[in-house]
C-alpha positions in Angstrom: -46.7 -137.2 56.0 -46.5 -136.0 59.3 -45.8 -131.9 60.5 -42.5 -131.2 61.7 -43.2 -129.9 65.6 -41.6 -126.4 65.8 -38.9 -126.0 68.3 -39.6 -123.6 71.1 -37.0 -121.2 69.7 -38.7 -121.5 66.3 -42.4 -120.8 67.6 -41.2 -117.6 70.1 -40.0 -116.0 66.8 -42.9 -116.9 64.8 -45.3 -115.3 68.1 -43.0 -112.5 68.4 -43.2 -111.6 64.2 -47.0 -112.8 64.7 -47.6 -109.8 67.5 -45.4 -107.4 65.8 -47.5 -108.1 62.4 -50.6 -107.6 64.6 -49.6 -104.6 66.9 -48.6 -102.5 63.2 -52.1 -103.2 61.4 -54.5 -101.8 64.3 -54.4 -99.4 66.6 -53.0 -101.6 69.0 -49.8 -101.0 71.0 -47.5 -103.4 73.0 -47.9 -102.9 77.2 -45.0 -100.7 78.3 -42.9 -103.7 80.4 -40.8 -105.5 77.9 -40.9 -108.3 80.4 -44.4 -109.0 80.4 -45.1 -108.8 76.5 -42.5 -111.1 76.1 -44.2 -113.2 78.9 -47.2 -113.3 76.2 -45.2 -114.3 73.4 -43.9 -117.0 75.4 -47.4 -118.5 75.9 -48.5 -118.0 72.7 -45.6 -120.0 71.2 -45.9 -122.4 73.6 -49.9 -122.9 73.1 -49.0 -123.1 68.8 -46.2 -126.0 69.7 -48.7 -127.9 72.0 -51.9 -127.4 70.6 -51.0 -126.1 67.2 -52.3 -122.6 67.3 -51.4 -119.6 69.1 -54.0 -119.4 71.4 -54.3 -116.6 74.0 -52.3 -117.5 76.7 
């Protein structure tokens, strides 16, 4: 049986709650320009639909 591919919609929301997860466990903090973070979370969704993880972008 073959995966369902993740639409792009579905895999930003899955980076976005993958990044939050990740940002509230460490000491870690998200860069102060909205735009840019979400510039990250782009990539990364786009890296787990192509390659099937969420690879740094």
């Amino acid at each position: 049986m073959q995966k369902r591919k993740l639409t792009q919609e579905e895999a930003f929301e899955r980076a976005v709650k993958f990044s939050e997860r990740y940002v509230a466990r460490g000491p870690y903090e998200f860069f102060p320009e909205r735009d840019v973070v979400e510039v990250v979370q782009q990539g990364l969704a786009e890296n787990e639909r192509t390659y099937g993880y969420r690879y740094c972008p």
